[in-house]
N, C-alpha and C positions, 0 to 999 in steps of 0.2 A: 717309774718311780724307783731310782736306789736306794736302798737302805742300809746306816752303818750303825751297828750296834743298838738295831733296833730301833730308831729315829732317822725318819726321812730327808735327805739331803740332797738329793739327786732326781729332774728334771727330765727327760727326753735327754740323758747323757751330760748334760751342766748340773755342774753343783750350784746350791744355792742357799741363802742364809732360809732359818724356816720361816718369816717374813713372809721375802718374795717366793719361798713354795707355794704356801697357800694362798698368795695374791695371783701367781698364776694359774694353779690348779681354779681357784674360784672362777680365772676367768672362762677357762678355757671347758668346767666342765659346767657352769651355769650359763651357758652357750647352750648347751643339748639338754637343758631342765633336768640336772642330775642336781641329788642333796634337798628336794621339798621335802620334808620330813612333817608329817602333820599323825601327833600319839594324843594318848591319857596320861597324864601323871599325877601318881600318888605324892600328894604334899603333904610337908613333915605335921599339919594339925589334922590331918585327916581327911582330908574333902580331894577331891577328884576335880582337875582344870585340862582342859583341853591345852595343846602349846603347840603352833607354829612355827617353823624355823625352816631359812633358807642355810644352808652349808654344804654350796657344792664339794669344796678342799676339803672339810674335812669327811665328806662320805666317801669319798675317791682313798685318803687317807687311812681310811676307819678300816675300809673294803680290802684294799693295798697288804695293811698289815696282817690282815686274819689270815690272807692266801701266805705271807709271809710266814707264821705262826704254825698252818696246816701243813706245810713244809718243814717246818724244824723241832715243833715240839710231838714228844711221843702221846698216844692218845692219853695213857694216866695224868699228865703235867696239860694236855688237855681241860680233862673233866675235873680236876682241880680248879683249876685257873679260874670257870667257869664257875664253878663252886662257891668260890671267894670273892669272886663280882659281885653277886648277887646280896654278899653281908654289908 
């Protein structure tokens, strides 16, 4: 997966619109049962639902960028980042 400016465009070396990335990430990594993603989530009135979701492209994606991330930002821009998700 290459990355330009921080958004995914590049394939096994073909560029591709984000579309077709994540139609073929989907395919190729929900082939190998990547992306079941089975959590708890807190909902906005209160109460706790279980949620299911298949997203092989985008866990491959998700995954992708953080190795990207671990790479270029310093730990403080790190533990910030991380900070500021969670608001």
């Amino acid at each position: 997966i290459g990355f330009e400016k921080g958004c995914p465009v590049y394939l096994n070396g073909e560029k591709l619109s984000a579309l077709e990335l994540f139609n073929d990430l989907n395919k190729i990594a929900g082939k190998h049962g990547i992306g079941r993603v089975d959590i708890v989530e807190n909902r906005l009135v209160g109460m706790k639902s279980r949620g299911v979701y298949e997203t092989p492209g985008g866990s491959v994606i998700f995954r992708a960028h953080q190795a990207l991330e671990s790479m270029c930002l310093d730990k403080y821009t790190m533990h910030y980042k991380d900070f500021v998700a969670v608001k």
